[in-house]
N, C-alpha and C positions, 0 to 999 in steps of 0.2 A: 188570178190575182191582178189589181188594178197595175196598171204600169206607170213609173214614177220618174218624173225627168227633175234630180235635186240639184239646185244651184246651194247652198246652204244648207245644211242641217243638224245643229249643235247639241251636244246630249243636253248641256243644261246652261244655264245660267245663273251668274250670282247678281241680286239686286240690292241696292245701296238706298238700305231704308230712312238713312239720313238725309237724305238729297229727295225722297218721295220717287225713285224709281218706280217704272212699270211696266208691263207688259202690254204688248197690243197686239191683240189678235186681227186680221183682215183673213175671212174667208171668202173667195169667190166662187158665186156656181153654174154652171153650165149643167141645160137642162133643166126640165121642169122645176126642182125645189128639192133645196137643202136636206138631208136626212144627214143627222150628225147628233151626239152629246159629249158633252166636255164636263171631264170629275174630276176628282181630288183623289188623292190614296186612300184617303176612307169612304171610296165608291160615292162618295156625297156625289150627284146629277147639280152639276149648278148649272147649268145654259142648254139646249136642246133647241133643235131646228122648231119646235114649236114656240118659241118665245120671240120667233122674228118672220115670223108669215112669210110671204114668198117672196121676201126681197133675193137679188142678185149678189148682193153684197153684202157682208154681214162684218159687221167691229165690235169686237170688245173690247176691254182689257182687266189685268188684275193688278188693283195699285198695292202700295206699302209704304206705308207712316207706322214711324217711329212710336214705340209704346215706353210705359215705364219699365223699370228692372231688365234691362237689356234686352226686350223685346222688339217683334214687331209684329204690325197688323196686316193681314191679306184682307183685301176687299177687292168684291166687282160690282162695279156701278150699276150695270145690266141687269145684277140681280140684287134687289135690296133686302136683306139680311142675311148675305151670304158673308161670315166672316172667320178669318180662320188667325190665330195668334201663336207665333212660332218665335223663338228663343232665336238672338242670332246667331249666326256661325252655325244653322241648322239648315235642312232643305227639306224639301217636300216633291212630291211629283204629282204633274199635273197631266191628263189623257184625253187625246181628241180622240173621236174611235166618228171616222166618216161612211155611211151606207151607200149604194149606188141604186137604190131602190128605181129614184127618177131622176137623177141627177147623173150625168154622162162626165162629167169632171170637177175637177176642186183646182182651185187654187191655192195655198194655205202660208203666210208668212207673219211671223213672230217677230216684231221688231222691241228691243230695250230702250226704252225714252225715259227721259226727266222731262223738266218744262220747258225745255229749250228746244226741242224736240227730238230724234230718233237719235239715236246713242252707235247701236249695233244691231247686227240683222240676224237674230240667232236662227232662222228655220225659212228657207223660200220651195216651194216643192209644188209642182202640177202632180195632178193627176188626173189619168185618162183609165175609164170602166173597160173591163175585160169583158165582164159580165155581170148581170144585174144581182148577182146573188153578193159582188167583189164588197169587201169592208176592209176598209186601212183605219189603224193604230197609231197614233202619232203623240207621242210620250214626252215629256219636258220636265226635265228636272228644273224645280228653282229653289236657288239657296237664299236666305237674305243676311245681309253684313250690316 
C-alpha cells in the first residue's frame, strides 16, 4: 500500500451556495503521468487522467450557485455538462481513487474558496508508491447550505 504523509485531511465539507463556494482540487505528479479518476456517488467518472495529457500539475474544481426552491447546483468547469443539483442541507460524496501505474507520487490538496480566494484547506496528503500495482481512495464528503 502507497504510504501517506497527512498534513490535513477532512471527512467532509459544507459549501455556501449563496456566497458561490467551491472546491479546488490541485493534483501533483511525480513520475511519468497521472493515472487517477474522480466520481460522484453515482459512480458518474467526471475527470480522468485522460482529460489533462501529461501535465505535472492538474486543477480542477466543483462550483455551486444557488438554484430555485432551495437548491443548489454542482458544476465542474473541466468538464462541460457535468451537473449535479442537490437540495440544501443535503451532501453528496465525491471519490478520487489514484493508480501508481507510472506515477511514483501524488500530491493531493482540497482547498474551500469563494472569490476572494482560499477559505480552508479541507485535504493536503503526499503520497509515495510502495508498489506499482498501490491504488489510494481519497473520498470527500460535500454538503451544500
Amino acid at each position: 500500500m502507497a504510504t501517506s504523509t497527512v498534513r490535513t485531511n477532512l471527512a467532509g465539507v459544507l459549501l455556501a451556495s449563496a456566497n458561490s463556494e467551491f472546491l479546488e482540487y490541485t493534483l501533483k505528479i511525480q513520475g511519468a503521468r497521472a493515472n487517477f479518476a474522480w466520481v460522484d456517488d453515482a459512480d458518474t467518472a467526471i475527470l480522468s487522467h485522460l482529460d489533462f495529457g501529461m501535465a505535472d500539475q492538474i486543477v480542477w474544481q466543483l462550483k455551486t450557485d444557488p438554484a430555485p426552491n432551495g437548491e443548489s447546483v454542482l458544476t465542474v468547469p473541466q468538464r462541460a455538462g457535468y451537473q449535479r443539483t442537490l437540495n440544501l442541507g443535503t451532501d453528496t460524496t465525491y471519490g478520487l481513487s489514484l493508480g501508481f501505474v507510472t506515477a511514483v507520487g501524488y500530491s493531493i490538496t482540497v482547498k474551500r474558496c469563494d472569490n476572494t480566494g482560499a477559505l480552508q484547506t479541507i485535504t493536503d496528503i503526499d503520497y509515495k508508491m510502495d508498489q506499482p500495482t498501490d491504488i489510494v481512495d481519497q473520498d470527500l464528503q460535500v454538503g451544500v447550505k
